[in-house]
C-alpha positions in Angstrom: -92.5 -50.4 53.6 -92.6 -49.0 57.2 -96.4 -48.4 57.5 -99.2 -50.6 56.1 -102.6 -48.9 55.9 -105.1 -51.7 55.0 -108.6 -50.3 53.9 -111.5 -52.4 54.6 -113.6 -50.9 51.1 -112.3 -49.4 47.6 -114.3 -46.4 49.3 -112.0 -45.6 52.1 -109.3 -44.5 50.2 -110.1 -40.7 49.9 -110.6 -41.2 54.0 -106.9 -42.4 54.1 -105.5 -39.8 52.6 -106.0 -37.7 56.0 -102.9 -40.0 57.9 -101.1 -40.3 54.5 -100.6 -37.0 54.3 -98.8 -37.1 57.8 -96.6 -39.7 56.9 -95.6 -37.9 53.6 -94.8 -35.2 55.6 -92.5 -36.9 58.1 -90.9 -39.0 54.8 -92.3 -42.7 56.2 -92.6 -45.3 53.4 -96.2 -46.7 52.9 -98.4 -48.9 51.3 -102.1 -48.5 50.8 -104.2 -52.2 50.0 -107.5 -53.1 50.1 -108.7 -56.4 51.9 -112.1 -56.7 53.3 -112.3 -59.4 56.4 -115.3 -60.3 55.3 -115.5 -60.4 51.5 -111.6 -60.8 50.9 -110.5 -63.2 53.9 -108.1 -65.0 52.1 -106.2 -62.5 50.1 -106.2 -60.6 53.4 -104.5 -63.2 54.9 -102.6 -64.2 52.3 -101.0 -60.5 52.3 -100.5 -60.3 56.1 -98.5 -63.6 55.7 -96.0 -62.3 52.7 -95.6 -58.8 53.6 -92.2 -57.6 54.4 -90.4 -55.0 55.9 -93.6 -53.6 57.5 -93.5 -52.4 61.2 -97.1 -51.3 61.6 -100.4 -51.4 60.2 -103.0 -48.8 60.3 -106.3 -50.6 60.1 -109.5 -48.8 58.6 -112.9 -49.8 58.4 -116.3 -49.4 59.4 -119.9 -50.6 60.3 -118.9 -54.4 62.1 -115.2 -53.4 61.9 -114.1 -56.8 61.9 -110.6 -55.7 59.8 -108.2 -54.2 62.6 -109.2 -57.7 65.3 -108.7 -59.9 62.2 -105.4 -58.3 61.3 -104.2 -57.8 65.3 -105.3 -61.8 65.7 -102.8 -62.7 62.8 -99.6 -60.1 63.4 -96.8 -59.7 65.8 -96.6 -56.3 65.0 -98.3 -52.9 66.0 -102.4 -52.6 65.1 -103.9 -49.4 65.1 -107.7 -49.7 64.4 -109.0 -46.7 63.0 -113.4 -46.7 63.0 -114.8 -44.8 59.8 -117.7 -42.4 61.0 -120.1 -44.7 58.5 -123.2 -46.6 58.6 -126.4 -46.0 61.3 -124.4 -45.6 64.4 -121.8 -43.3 62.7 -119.0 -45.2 63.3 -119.6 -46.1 67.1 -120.4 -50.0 66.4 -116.9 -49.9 64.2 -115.1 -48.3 67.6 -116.9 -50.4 70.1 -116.1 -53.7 67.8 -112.5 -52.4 68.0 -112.0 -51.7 71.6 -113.4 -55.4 72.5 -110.7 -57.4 71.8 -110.3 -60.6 73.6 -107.5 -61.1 75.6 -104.3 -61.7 73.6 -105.4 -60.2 70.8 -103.7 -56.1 71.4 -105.3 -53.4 68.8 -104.8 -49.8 69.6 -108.0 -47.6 68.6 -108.1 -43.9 68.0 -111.2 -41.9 67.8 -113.9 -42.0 65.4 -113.2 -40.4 61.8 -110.6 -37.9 60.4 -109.1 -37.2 63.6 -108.7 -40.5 64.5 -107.4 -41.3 61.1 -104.9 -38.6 61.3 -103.6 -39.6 65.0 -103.3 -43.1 64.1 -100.6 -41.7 61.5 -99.4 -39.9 64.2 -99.2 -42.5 66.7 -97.3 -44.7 64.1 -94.7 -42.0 63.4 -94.0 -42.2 67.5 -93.8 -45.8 67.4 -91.4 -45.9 64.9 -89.2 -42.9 66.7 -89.8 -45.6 69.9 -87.9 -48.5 67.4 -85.4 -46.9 65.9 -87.6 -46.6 62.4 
């Protein structure tokens, strides 16, 4: 599997399917799983610990967003945070919670919603061009 996309909720998989369809396009290998950082710790991080092969994770999620720093804290590989356009700020406390990493923790961040969705599966496809996929 090239491309992890780790979904914070059951109900962002429909959302997903906007940067899946991108990396079926371009022929990437992917997995979709659902972990939520806050209800799910341990299975998340029992999953970021045995996955293999995987050379970047697309992180979704929204309201506290706590997903992508979790999974960037945890990995030595790519992070992109992706911050659903959910919840009473419409997605701008998922982006801000993602753009305030600490230091040493690294997590790219597109925009809110589909087209951030959809550039994060972009992004992904240049970084694997970048390594040689």
């Amino acid at each position: 599997m090239e491309v992890s996309i780790i979904l914070g909720s059951e109900n962002d998989r429909d959302f997903a399917q906007n940067g899946v369809k991108v990396l079926e396009n371009a022929n990437v290998e992917y997995e979709i799983v659902v972990h939520s950082a806050h209800r799910d710790l341990n299975g998340l991080l029992k999953y970021l610990n045995e996955m293999k092969g995987v050379k970047i994770i697309i992180a979704v999620a929204g309201m506290s967003a706590a997903l992508p720093g979790i999974v960037a804290s945890q990995v030595k590989i790519p992070v992109i945070g992706v911050p659903r356009d959910i919840g009473a700020f419409h997605g701008i406390d998922a982006l801000l919670s993602m753009i305030q990493m600490p230091k040493g923790v690294p997590l790219a961040t597109m925009g809110i919603g589909k087209a951030g969705m959809i550039n994060a599966a972009k992004l992904a496809l240049r970084i694997l061009e970048v390594i040689g996929k």
